[in-house]
VMD Tcl script that draws the C-alpha trace (Angstrom):
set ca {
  {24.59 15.53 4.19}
  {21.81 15.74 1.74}
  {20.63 19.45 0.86}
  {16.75 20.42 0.95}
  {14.84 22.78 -1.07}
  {14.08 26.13 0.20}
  {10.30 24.48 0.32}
  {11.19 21.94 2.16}
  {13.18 23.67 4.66}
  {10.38 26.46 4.98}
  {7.79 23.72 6.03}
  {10.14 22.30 8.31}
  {9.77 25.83 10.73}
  {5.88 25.82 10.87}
  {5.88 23.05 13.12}
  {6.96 20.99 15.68}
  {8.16 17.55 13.79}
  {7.81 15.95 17.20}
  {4.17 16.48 18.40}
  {2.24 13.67 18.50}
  {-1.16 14.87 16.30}
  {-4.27 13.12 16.40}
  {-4.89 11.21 12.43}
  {-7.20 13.88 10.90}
  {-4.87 16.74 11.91}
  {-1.75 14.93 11.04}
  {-3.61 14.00 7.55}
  {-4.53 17.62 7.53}
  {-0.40 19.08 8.28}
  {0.57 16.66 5.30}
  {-1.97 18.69 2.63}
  {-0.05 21.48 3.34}
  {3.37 20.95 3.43}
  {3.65 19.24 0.40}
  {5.80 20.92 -0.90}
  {5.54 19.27 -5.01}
  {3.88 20.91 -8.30}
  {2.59 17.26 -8.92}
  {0.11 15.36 -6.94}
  {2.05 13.71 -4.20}
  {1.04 10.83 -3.11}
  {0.42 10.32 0.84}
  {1.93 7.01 2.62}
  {1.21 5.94 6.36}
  {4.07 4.26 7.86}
  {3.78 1.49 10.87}
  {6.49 0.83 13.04}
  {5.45 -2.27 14.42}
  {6.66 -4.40 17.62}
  {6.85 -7.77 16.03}
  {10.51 -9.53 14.91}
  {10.80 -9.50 11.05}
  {13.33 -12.68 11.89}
  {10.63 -14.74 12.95}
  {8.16 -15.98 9.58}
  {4.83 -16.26 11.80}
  {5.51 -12.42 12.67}
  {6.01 -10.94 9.41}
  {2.97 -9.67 8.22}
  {1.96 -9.81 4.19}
  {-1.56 -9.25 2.85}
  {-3.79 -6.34 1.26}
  {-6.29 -3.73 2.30}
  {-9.08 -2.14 0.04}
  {-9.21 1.53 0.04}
  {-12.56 2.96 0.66}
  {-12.06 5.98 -1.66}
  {-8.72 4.08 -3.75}
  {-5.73 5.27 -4.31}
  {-5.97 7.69 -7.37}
  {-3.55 5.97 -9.50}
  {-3.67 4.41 -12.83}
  {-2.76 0.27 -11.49}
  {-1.47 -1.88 -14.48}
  {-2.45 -5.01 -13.82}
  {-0.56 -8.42 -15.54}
  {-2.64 -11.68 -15.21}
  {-1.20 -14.97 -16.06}
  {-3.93 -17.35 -17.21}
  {-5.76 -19.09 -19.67}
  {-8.63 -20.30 -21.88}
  {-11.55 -19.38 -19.77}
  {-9.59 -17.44 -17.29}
  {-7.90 -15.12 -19.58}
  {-11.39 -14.26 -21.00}
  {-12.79 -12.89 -17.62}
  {-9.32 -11.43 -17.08}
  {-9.87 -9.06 -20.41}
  {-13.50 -8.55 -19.73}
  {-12.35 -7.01 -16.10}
  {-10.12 -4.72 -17.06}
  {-6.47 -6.52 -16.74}
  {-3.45 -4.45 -19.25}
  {-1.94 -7.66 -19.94}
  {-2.90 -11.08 -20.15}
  {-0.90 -14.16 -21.22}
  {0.13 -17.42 -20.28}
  {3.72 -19.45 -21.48}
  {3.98 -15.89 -23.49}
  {3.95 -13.84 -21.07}
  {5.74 -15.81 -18.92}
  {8.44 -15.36 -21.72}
  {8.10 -11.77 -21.85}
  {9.14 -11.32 -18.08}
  {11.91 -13.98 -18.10}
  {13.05 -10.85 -21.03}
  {12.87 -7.92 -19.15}
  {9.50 -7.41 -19.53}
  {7.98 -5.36 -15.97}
  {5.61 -2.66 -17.05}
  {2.98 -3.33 -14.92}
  {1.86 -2.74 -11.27}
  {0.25 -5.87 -9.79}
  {0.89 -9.51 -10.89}
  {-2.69 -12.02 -11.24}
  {-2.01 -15.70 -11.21}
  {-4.21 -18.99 -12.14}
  {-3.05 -21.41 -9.75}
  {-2.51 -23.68 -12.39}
  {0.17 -21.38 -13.84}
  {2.04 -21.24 -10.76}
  {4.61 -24.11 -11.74}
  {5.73 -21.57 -14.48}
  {5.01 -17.80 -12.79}
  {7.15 -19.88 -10.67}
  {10.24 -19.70 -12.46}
  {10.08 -15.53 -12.71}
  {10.65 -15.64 -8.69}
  {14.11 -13.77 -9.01}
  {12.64 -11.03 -11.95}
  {9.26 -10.72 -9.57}
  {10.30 -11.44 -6.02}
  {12.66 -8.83 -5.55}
  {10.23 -5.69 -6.72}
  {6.96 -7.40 -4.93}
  {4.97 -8.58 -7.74}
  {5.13 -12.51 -7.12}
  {1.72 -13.49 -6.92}
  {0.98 -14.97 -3.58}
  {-2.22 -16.64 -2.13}
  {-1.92 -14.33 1.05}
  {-2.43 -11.63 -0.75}
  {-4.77 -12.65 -3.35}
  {-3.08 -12.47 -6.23}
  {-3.04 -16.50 -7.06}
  {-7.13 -16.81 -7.38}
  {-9.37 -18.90 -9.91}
  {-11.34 -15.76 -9.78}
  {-8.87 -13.46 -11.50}
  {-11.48 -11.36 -12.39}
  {-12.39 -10.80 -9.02}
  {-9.07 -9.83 -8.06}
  {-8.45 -7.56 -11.09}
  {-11.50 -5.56 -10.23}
  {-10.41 -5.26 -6.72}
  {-7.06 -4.38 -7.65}
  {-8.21 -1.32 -9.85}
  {-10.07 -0.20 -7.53}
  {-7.81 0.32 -4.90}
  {-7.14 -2.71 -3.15}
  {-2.81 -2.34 -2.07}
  {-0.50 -4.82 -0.88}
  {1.35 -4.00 2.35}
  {4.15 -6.52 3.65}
  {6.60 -6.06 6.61}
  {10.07 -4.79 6.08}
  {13.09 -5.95 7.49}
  {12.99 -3.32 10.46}
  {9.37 -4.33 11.14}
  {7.76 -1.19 9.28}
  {4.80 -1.23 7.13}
  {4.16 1.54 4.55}
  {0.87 2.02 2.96}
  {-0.30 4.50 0.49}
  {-3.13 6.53 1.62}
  {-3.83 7.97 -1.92}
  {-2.83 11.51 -3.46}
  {-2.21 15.05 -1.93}
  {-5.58 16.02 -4.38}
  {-8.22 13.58 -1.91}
  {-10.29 15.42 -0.13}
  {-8.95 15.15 3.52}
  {-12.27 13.24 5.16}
  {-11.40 10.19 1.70}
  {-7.98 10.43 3.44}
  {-9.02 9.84 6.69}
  {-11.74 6.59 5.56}
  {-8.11 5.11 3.69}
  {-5.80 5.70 6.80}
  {-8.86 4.18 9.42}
  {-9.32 0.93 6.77}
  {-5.23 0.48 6.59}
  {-5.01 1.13 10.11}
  {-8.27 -1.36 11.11}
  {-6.31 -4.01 9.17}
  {-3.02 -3.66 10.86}
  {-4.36 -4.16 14.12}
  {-6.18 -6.96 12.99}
  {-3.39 -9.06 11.49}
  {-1.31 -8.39 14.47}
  {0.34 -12.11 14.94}
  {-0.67 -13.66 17.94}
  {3.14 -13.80 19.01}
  {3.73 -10.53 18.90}
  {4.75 -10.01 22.48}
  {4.62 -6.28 24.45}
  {3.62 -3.21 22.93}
  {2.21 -3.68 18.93}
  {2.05 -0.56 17.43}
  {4.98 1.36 18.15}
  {4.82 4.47 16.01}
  {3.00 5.83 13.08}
  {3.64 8.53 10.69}
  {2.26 9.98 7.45}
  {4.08 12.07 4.58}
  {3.58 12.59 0.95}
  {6.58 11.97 -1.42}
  {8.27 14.97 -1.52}
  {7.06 16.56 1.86}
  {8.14 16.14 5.80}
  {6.25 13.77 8.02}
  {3.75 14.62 10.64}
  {3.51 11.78 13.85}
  {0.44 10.33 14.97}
  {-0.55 9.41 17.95}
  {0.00 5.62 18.21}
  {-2.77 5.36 20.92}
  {-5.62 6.88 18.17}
  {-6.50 3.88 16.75}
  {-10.03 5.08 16.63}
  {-10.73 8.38 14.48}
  {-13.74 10.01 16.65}
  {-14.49 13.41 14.70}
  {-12.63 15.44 11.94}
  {-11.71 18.27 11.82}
  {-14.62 20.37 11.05}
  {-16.48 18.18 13.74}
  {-18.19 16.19 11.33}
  {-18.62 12.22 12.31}
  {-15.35 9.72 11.19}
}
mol new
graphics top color blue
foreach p $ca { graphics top sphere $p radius 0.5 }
foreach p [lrange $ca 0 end-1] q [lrange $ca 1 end] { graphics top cylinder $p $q radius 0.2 }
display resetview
């Protein structure tokens, strides 16, 4: 059985882990029972009524956060000549082409996001078991093989995420840090939650979104009200 923190276990009594809160409250219970001296970060997780066994219903792509995510993103981009140029002048950590490729193939992972040329894809290629497996394979669907890579490593630093379905046909999304202000929380959860229900597969049979809850790392989760998929006034009563 795994053991809790006296924190953790405190939070746990002030309230009812099974009410159904509307977004901005449920946003709002998070800030406060995080129970961390760092700055947590907040995640929204979708369960979703679509069958992770079938390829046209898993979903893959990215989302742009309205007020980002408040981390640091270390972004690798594999291109060159012209490419690599824009890549540097916008901001990409790391930028290399049969070298870098190299680098990875030796261990090399200390980045966040992974750019590719498309004309580098026969060799990114090759790094599909070092990349695959910890999400960085750059994929078309989600932007990340682009002639534009300077496009994409703007977007990427500014808070655009890549959310994918798992194999139980969740999604998890980070809403940004503990820190936000609650009403830059609420624009992220609306934007992640506006593009959910708009790349729900057109198979998806029944009922689509199932369940959603937020937490930050450390601290319980708070449910939200699956039928909310409008946010009509926060909590001060100020306009969503």
């Amino acid at each position: 059985m795994t053991k809790h923190g006296k924190k953790y276990t405190d939070a746990g009594k002030r309230y009812d882990r099974e009410h159904l809160h509307d977004p901005v409250h449920a946003i709002d219970l998070v800030k406060t029972l995080a129970p961390a001296k760092f700055d947590e970060t907040v995640e929204a997780a979708f369960r979703l009524g679509v069958d992770p066994r079938k390829a046209e219903q898993m979903l893959r792509g990215t989302v742009s956060l309205p007020k980002g995510t408040g981390k640091t993103v270390r972004v690798a981009v594999f291109a060159q000549g012209d490419a690599a140029r824009a890549a540097e002048e916008a901001g990409a950590d790391i930028v290399g082409a049969e070298d870098l490729v190299a680098r990875v193939e030796g261990g090399f992972m200390d980045f966040d996001v992974a750019i590719a040329t498309p004309d580098l894809m026969g060799q990114v290629g090759k790094l599909g078991r070092a990349l695959g497996p910890r999400g960085l394979m750059p994929n078309p669907k989600t932007g990340t093989v682009t002639p534009d890579v300077a496009k994409a490593v703007s977007e990427f630093k500014a808070g655009k995420v890549e959310y994918r379905t798992d194999r139980y046909g969740n999604v998890h999304v980070p809403l940004g840090k503990v820190s936000f202000a609650k009403d830059d929380l609420v624009m992220n959860y609306q934007a992640v939650l506006d593009e959910i229900l708009r790349a729900r597969p057109a198979s998806a049979k029944g009922r689509y979104l199932k369940g959603v809850s937020l937490s930050s790392t450390m601290g319980l989760g708070g449910r939200v009200d699956p039928t909310r998929t409008k946010l009509d006034e926060s909590v001060d009563g100020t306009t969503v």
